[in-house]
C-alpha positions as CSV (number, residue, x, y, z in Angstrom):
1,X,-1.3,-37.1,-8.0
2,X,-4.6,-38.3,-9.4
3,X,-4.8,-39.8,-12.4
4,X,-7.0,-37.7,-13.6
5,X,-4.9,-35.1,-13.8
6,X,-2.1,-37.2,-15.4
7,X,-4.8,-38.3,-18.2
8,X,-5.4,-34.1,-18.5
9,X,-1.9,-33.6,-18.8
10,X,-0.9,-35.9,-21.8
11,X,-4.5,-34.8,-23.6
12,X,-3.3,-30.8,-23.2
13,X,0.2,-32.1,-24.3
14,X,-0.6,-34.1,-27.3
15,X,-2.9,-31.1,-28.3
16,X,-0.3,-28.7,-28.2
17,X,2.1,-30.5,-29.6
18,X,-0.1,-31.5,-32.6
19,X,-0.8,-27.8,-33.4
20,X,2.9,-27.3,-34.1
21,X,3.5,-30.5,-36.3
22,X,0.5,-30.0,-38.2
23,X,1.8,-25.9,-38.6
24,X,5.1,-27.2,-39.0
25,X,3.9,-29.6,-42.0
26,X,6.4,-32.9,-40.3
27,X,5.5,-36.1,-41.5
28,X,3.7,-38.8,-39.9
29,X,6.0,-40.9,-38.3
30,X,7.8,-38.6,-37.4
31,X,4.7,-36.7,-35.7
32,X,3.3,-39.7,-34.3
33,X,6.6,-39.6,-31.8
34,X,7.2,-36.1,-31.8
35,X,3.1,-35.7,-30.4
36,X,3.1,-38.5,-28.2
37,X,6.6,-37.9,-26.2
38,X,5.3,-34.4,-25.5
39,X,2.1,-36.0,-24.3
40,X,4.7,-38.4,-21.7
41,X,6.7,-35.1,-21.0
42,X,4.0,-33.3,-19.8
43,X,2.5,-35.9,-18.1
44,X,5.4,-36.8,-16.1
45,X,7.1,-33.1,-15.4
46,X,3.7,-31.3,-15.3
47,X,2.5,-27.7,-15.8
48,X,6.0,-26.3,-15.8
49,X,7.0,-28.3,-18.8
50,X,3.2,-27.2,-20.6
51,X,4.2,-23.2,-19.6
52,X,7.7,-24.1,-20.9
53,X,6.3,-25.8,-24.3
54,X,3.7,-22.7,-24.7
55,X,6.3,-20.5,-24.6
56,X,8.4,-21.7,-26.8
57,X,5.3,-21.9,-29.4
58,X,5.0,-17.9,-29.0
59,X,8.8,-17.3,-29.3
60,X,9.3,-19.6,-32.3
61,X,5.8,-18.1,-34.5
62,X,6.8,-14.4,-33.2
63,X,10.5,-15.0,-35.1
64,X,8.8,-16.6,-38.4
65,X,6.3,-13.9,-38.4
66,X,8.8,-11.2,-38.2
């Protein structure tokens, strides 16, 4: 695996996971890990763990929404 790719992984990761803490309203700290072990997740289990984490965004804002 290049690293490249790897790199691409943790930025789409840490995106991601940033979009839900800020809609979420969690604090720094606890963002700061919550952002960046999603950014290692996805880096190290790759595009299944990014459908899996996407997923679960739509799920969780379709059941808020109502």
């Amino acid at each position: 695996m290049s690293p490249v790719t790897i790199l691409l992984r943790v930025v789409f990761g840490v995106i991601l996971a940033g979009g839900l803490a800020m809609w979420a309203g969690i604090g720094f700290p606890v963002d700061l890990v919550f952002v960046m072990s999603v950014g290692v997740m996805a880096a190290v289990w790759g595009d299944k763990f990014i459908l899996g984490f996407m997923t679960m965004m739509r799920y969780v804002s379709r059941g808020l929404r109502g």
